[in-house]
C-alpha positions in Angstrom: 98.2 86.7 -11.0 101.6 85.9 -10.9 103.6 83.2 -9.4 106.4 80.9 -8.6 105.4 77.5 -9.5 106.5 74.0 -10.5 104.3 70.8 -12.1 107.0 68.3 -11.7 108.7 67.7 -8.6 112.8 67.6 -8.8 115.4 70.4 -8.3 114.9 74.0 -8.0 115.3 74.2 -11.5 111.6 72.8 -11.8 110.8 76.1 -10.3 109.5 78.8 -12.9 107.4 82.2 -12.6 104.1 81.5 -14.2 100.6 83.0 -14.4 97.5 81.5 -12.7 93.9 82.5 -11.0 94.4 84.7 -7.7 93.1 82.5 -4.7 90.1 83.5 -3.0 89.8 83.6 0.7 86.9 81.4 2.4 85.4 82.3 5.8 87.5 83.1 8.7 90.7 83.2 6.0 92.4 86.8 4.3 93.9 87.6 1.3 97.2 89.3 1.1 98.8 91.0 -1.9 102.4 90.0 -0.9 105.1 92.1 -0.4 108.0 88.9 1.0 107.7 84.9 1.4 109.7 82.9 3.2 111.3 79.7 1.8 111.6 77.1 4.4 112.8 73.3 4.6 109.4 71.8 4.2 109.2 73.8 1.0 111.8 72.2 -0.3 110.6 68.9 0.8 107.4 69.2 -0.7 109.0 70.6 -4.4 111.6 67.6 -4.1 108.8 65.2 -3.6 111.0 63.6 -1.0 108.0 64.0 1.7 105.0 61.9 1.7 102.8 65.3 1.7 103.6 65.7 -1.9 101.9 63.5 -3.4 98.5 65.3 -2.1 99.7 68.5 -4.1 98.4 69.3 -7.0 100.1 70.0 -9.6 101.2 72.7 -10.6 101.9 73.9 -7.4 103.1 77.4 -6.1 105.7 76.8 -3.2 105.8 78.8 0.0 103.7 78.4 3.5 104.5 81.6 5.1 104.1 85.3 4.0 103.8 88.9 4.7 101.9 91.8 2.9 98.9 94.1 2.2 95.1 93.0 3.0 93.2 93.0 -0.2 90.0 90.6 0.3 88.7 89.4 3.7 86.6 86.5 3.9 83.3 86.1 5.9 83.6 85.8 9.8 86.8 88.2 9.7 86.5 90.3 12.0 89.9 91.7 13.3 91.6 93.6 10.0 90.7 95.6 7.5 91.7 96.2 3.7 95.1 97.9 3.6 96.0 96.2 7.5 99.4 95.1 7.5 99.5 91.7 8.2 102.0 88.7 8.3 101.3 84.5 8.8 100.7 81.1 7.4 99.0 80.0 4.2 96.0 77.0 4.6 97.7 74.3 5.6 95.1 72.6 3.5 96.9 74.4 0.0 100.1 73.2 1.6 101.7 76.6 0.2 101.0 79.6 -1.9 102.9 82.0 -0.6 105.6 82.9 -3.1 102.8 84.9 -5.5 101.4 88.1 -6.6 98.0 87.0 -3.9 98.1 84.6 -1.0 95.2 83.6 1.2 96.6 83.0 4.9 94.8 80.6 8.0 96.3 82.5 10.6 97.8 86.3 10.6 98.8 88.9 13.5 99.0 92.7 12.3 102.7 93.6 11.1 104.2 96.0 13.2 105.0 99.2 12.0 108.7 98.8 12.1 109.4 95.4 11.7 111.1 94.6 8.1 108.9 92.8 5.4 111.7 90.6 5.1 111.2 89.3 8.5 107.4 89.4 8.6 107.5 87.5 5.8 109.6 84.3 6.9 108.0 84.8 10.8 104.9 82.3 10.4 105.6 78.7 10.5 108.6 79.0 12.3 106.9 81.4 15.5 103.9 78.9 15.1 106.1 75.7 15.1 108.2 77.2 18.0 105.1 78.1 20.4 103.9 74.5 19.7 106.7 72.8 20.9 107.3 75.0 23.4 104.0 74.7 25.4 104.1 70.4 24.6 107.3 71.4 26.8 105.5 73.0 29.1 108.8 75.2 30.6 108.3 77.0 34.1 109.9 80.2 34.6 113.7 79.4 35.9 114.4 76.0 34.3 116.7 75.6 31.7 115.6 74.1 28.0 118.2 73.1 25.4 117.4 73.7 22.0 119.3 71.5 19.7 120.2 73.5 16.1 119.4 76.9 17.7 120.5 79.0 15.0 118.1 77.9 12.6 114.9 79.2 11.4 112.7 77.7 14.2 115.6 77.4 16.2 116.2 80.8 16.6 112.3 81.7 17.0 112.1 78.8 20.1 115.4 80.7 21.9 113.9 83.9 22.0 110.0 83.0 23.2 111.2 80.4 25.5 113.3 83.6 27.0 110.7 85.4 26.9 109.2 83.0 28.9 111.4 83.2 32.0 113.6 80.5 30.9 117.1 79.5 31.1 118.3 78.5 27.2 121.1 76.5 26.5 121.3 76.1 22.3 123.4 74.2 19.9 124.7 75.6 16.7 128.2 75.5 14.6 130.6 77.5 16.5 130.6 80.5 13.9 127.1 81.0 15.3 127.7 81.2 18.6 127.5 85.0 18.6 124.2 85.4 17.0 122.4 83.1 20.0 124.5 85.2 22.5 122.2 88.4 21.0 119.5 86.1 21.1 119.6 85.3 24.7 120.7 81.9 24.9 123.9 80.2 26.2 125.7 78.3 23.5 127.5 75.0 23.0 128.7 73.5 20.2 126.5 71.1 18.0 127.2 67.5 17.6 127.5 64.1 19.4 129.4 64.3 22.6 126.8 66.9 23.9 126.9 65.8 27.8 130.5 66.3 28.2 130.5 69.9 26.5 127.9 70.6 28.8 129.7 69.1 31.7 132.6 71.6 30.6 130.3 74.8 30.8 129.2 73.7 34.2 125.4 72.7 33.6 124.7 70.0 36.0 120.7 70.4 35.3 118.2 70.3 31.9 115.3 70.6 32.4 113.6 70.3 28.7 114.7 70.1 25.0 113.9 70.3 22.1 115.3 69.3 19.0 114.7 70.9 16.0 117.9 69.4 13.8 116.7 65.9 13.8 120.2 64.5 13.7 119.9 61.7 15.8 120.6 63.6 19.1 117.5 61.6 20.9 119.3 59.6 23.1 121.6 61.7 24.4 118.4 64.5 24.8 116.8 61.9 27.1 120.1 61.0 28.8 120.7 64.6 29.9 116.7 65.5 31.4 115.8 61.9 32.2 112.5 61.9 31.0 111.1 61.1 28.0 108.2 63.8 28.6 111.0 66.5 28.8 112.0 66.1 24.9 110.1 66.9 22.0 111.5 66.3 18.3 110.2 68.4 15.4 112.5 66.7 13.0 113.3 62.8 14.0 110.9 60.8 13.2 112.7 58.0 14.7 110.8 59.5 18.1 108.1 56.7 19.1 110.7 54.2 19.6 112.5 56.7 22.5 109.3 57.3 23.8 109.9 60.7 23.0 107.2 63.3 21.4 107.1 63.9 17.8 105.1 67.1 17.1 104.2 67.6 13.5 101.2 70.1 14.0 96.9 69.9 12.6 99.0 67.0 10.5 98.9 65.5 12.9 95.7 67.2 14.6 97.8 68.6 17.2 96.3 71.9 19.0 98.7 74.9 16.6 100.6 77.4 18.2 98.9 80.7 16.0 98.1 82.6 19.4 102.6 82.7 19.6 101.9 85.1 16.0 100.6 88.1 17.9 102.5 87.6 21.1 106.0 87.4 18.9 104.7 90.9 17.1 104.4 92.5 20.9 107.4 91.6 21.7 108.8 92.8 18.6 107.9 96.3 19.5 109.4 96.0 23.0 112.8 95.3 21.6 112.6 91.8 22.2 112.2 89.5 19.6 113.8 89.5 15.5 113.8 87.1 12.9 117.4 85.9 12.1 117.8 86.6 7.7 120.0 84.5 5.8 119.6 85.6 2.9 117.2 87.6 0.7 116.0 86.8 -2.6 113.9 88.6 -5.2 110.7 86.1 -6.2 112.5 86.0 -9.7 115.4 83.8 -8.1 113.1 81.5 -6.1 115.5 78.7 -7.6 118.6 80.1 -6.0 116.7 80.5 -2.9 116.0 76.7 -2.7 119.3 76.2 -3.7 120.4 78.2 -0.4 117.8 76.2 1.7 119.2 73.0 0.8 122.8 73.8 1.4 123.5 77.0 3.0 124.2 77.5 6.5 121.0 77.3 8.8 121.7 80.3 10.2 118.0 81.8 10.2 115.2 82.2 7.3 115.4 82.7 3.7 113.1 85.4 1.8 111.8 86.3 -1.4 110.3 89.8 -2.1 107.8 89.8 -4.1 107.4 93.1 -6.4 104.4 94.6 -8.3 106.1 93.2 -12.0 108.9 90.7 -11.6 110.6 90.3 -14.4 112.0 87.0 -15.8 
């Protein structure tokens, strides 16, 4: 098959479309022929080599944990698609990645539906996985009010909306340009950065009730000034956490219970109207580089995508 892939780690240039043996789904996995792949911070962590979970890749390595496409091989103990199902989800965890290829085998999958966009089935995994995680660590009752810090980001944007979903008040942070988008989303916004409480103070919020922060910019103390309780905040990006006293989840890396039951429930509510995934940009597999590129330093402003067709060229 063919695929993006890189055997050094570095830049995106290290990124180059190669050929290599189709993966093979074990029991209770699927294989996909893929039709879009998301690109997401961790894959660029991992191709970097900046993150300790590279050096357990082998190399060479074929980025991407999330992906969307057609059934093509299902492995034993499967017993909820069929070949040609429409499906979207996460790669093994154990392959850390494979997504952005001709074939990818996934862990976890719901069934697409009909008229959500490849482009956002593709990039939906990790970040509606990551997003149900945190969310019930948080354990939010209908009628309080969460603040997600860097709301407009892929997970960030997943956690507003299922926390809404929910019952629940949402109060999220983003770049004032963004503060639109988490208005259609369904949250209240305020603007990101130090100084939180008083913005806050400003827009009248005298109560919070759980957050979550998904920037990891060193917002900690001010998250535990504003609910009070270290049991309140979880951090999927600080890593600085233990010493607050404050959660840091990090998934089955951390053999945390995973949030793959939010897959299906985010696709139900995708056919009620209520729930998208925010696109930054699109990318065809050929310019996986400039993709990376984007992810490093483009805005945060929801997921990145590669389509994936039958004969890339380059």
């Amino acid at each position: 098959m063919f695929a993006m892939q890189y055997d050094r780690f570095g830049g995106p240039d290290v990124l180059h479309l190669g050929t290599t043996d189709a993966p093979q789904p074990r029991a209770g996995q699927i294989r996909i022929r893929v039709h879009a792949a998301g690109v997401s911070p961790v894959d660029v962590g991992l191709r970097s080599g900046r993150t300790p979970m590279s050096a357990r890749l082998p190399l060479p390595h074929i980025p991407g944990v999330d992906a969307a496409g057609t059934v093509d091989k299902i492995g034993d103990d499967v017993h909820d698609v069929t070949l040609g199902d429409h499906v979207f989800g996460i790669v093994e965890l154990a392959r850390l990645g494979g997504a952005s290829a001709q074939f990818a085998v996934l862990q976890h999958w719901a069934h697409k539906p009909t008229t959500m966009p490849w482009t956002q089935a593709g990039a939906a995994g990790t970040s509606i996985e990551t997003a149900t995680r945190a969310l019930d660590l948080l354990d939010p009752r209908p009628g309080m009010t969460i603040l997600v810090d860097g709301a407009a980001g892929g997970v960030g944007s997943i956690a507003v909306q299922l926390a809404t979903a929910r019952g629940i008040h949402v109060i999220g942070t983003a770049r004032a340009d963004n503060h639109d988008l988490l208005r259609q989303l369904g949250a209240t916004p305020v603007t990101y950065g130090p100084d939180l409480t008083n913005r806050l103070d400003a827009l009248g919020v005298t109560r919070i009730d759980r957050a979550l922060d998904v920037a990891g910019a060193g917002s900690l103390t001010e998250l535990l000034h504003l609910t009070g309780d270290p049991t309140a905040v979880v951090t999927l990006a600080d890593f600085t956490a233990p010493t607050h006293g404050v959660r840091l989840s990090m998934g089955q890396l951390a053999g945390e219970p995973d949030g793959r039951h939010g897959l299906p429930a985010a696709a139900q509510l995708f056919t009620k109207g209520r729930f998208r995934v925010p696109i930054d940009a699109v990318f065809p597999l050929t310019k996986a580089a400039d993709a990376h590129r984007t992810s490093e330093h483009g805005s945060r402003r929801g997921k990145i995508v590669l389509t994936v067709d039958d004969e890339p060229e380059g």
